[in-house]
Every structure is written in C-alpha cells, then in structure tokens.
N, C-alpha and C positions, 0 to 999 in steps of 0.2 A: 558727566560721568554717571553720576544719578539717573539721569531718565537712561543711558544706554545699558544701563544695570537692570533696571526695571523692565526694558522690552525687551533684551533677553532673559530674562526670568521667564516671561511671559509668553515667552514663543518657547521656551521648554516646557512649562507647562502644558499650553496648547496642544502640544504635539500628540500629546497621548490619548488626552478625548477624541482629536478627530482621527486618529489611527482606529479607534478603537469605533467610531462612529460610521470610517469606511468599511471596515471588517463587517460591521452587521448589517449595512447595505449590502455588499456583494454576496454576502451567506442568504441575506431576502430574496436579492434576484435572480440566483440562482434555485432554491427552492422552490421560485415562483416560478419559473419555466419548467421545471420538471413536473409541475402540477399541473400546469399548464396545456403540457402534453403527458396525461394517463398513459398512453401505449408506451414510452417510455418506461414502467414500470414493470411488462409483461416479461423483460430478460430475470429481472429479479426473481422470478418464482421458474422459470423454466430452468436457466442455465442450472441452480444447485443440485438439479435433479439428473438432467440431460450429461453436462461434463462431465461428473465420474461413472457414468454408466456403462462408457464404451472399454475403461481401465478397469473396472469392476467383472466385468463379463469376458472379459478375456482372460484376466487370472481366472476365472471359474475352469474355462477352456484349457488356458492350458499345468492347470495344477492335474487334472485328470481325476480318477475315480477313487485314487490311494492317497494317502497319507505323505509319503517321504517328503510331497513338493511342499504342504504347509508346514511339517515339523523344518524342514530349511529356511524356510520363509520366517518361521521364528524365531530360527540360532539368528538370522542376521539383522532383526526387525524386532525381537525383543516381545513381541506380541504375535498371538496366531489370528488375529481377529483383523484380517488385510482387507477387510471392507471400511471398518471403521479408519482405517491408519491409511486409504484414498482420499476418504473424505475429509481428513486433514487437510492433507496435501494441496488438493483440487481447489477449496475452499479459500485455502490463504492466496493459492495462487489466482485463482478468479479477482482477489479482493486488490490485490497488486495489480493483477491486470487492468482492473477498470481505473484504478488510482493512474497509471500510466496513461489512459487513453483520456479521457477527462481529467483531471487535475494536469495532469503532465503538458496538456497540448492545450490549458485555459486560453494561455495568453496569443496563442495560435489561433484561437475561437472567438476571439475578442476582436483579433487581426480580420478574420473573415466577416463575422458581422459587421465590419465598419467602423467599432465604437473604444476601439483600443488607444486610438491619438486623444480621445475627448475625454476617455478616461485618465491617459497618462498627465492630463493639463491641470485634474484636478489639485488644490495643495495639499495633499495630503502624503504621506511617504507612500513610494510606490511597493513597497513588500506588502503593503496593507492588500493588495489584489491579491494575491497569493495566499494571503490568511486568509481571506474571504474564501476564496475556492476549497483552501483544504479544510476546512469547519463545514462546506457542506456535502466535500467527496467522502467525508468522515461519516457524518449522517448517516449517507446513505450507504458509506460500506459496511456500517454497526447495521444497519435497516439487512442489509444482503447474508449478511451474519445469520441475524437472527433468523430467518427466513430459511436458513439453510437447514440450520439445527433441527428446524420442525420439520419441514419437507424428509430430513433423513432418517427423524424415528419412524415415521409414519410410512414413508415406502422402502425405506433401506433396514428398516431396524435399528438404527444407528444405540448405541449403548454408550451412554457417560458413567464413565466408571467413578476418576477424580471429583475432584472440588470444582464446584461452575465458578467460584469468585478468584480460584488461582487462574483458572485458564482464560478467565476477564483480564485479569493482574497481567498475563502474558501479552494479551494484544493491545493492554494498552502502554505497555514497553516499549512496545514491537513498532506505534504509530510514531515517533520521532524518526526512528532510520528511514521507518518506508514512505513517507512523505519529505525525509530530507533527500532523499531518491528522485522524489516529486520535483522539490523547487529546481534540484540540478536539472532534471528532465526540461523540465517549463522553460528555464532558460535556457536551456540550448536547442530548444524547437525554434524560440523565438529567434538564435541565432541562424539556424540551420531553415528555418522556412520551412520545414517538413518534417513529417513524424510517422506515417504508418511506417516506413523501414527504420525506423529507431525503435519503438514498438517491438517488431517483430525480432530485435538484435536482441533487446533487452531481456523481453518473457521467455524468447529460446534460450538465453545462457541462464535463466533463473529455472526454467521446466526441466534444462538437464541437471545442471548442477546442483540443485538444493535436494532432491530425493523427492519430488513431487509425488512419484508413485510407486519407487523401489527404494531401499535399506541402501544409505549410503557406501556402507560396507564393501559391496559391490565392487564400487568404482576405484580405477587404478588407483593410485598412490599421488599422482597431477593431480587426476580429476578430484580427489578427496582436498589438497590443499588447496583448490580454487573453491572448493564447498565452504571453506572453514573461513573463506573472506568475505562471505555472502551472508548479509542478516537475517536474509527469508530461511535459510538452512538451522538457525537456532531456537528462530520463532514456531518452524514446522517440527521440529525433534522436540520442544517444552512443550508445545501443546500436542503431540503424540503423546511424552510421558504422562501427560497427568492426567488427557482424557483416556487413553486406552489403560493406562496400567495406575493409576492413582497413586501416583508422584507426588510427596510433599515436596517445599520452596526449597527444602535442605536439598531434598534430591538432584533439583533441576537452576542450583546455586549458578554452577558456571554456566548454563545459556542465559541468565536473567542479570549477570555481568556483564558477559558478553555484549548483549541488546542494550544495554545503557551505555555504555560506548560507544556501541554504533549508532547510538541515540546520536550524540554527544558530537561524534566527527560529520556524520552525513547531513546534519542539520546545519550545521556549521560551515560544509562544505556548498551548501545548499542556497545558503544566505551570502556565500561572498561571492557564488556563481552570479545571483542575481544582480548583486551589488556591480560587476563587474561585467553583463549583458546591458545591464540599465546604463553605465558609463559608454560602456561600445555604441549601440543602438543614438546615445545624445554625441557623441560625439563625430559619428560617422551619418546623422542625420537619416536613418536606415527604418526607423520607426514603423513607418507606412510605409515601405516598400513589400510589395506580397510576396 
C-alpha cells in the first residue's frame, strides 16, 4: 500500500515538470522555424500597413468633401477620428486571423509534416502541444501588435489618446477567449481534416459581426445580438474606447467583465474539445489518417 502510495505520489508530481518541459520545447521549435525561415516575417510589417488601407481610403471617398458624413460617423462611432477606430478594428482582426490559421490548424501541421504520431507517443499530456503552439502564436501576435502601432504613427498618423498599460490590460484579457477559440479550432481541424473553409466561416462571421470597420450601431437588431455573443466585439469597442477617446477601467467596466467570462467558458470549452478529439482520434485509431 506503501510503495503504491509513493508511485502515485510520484507520477503526480512528475506530471507537471514534464508538461511544463514539453510546452518549452514546442515554444523552441516553433520559434526556431520561424527564424529559420526570415521571409516569413515580411507579412508582419506589410500586412499592418496594406489591410486597413483599402477600408481607410474608401471612407475618405466616400465621406466626400462636407462634413455631414463624419459628424454621423461620430453620433454612431463615438469618435470622428475613423482612421484611428480602422486600425483597431483591422489590427485585432489580423491578430485572430493569423491565431486561426497557425495556432488553430498546429496539429493539422504536425499531421502534414509527418511528426504528429511520434509526437502524440511522447509521455507527456497531450494539451502540452497546444500550450506550446499558443506561447509562441502569442509571441508573435504581441511581436505583429507592436509593429503595427509603429507602422501607423509613422504613415497613418495614428494618435493614442488613452493609457498604453489599460489597452495592454485589454489584450491581455482578450488572450484566454481568443486562443480558447484557438484549442476548439485545433481540434476540430484535427477532427474535420481541413481548415482553409473553417478559416474563411470563422473570420467572415467575426469581419461582419464585431464592427471591424463600421459602428455597430448600424446593424439590425439580429445582427447587434449575434455581436454581443462574440468576444472579438468587446475586445475592439475597449480598445476603441480608450485608445481613441481615453476611457478610464471604470468606463470600459462591462467589456473587461464580459472578456473574463469569455475568458472563463472558451477556454474551457477549448480544453474539453481537445479532451474529447484526443479520446475520438485513440479510439477510432484515426490519428494518421490525412
């Protein structure tokens, strides 16, 4: 009774170093490929400048030569300054997109290189891949962030009105929902075999629905409550308020409730998805199957 007390002692202890020993390996190898290959880093300084250029220059077009169109754009938008309140928008949404297309479809990428069965053998819990992936889609989504900020004082003019450490406090809220988004993604690519058309379901219901680049306002009375079920919709209105109009935490109380909730269920939702791909996949012997 004695020793089978002591080896499982010892295999719960276990567990957490080498969970935590696989996380910093898949965050190494992963960073090491990306370095790997340099030209991989060329989207990062193009896209923050390129995406909202074509949404930027069209409101220029069609607001016209008078006033009426930006004073409206204010009653519903809360700010007249619709350059700066794209670059929200485009921003968060770029950051989710690439979280979808890498993080989302890792173990889809793992399946192609060949090295998904040899990694699933290791003893280690298999969620440990997944934290490895989102520790270095994080990285690099903080890396595409910052990168953005500068690119749009310097050619957009971009103007931070608020507090830089609230609207840090915002996205790093905002990182539970949108990677517990991630693990349900991840596994049901792994389920489904396929991902560019999950992709393209996903980012089109998040480009309409959250206000990417118009005032919620807008939208019907449907379309405003399927806004209000969407985490990207509170994360882009918090950091509107407080980069365009310097919103204190009291102002922007209820999205920063909201976001820990959604923290709270999608993460959660996220982890039994896996739990429950990982059973599918050993039980149906489906693993390697491409």
């Amino acid at each position: 009774m004695e020793a089978i007390t002591k080896t499982s002692n010892n295999s719960i202890i276990n567990i957490k170093p080498s969970m935590l020993t696989a996380i910093i390996y898949v965050f190494k190898r992963e960073m090491r490929i990306m370095f790997r290959y340099p030209s991989w880093f060329i989207p990062m300084f193009i896209w923050p400048v390129l995406f909202p250029f074509g949404y930027i220059f069209t409101a220029k077009a069609l607001s016209g030569t008078g006033s009426n169109s930006l004073a409206t754009f204010a009653a519903h938008a809360g700010t007249s300054d619709y350059t700066t309140y794209m670059l929200i928008g485009t921003t968060i949404w770029m950051w989710i997109n690439m979280m979808l297309w890498s993080f989302g479809g890792s173990l889809r990428q793992e399946q192609v290189r060949g090295t998904l069965e040899s990694n699933w053998l290791c003893p280690v819990p298999k969620i440990s891949l997944l934290f490895g992936y989102s520790i270095s889609q994080l990285v690099i989504g903080l890396g595409y962030i910052f990168v953005a900020v500068i690119e749009f004082k310097l050619i957009y003019g971009f103007k931070f009105v608020g507090n830089p450490l609230l609207a840090l406090v915002i996205i790093l809220i905002s990182i539970p929902s949108i990677y517990g988004i991630g693990f349900i993604f991840a596994s049901l690519v792994m389920w489904a075999k396929e991902i560019n058309s999950m992709v393209f379901l996903v980012r089109g219901i998040m480009s309409v629905f959250c206000g990417i680049t118009y005032p919620l306002a807008v939208l019907p009375n449907w379309m405003s409550n399927v806004s209000n079920m969407l985490p990207l919709t509170y994360s882009i209105k918090a950091l509107r308020a407080v980069v365009s109009s310097g919103a204190s935490i009291s102002d922007i109380k209820s999205e920063i409730v909201a976001l820990i909730i959604f923290g709270v269920i999608l993460m959660t939702c996220g982890l039994l998805a896996f739990l429950f791909t990982q059973k599918r996949v050993k039980d149906t012997g489906s693993l390697g199957n491409y």
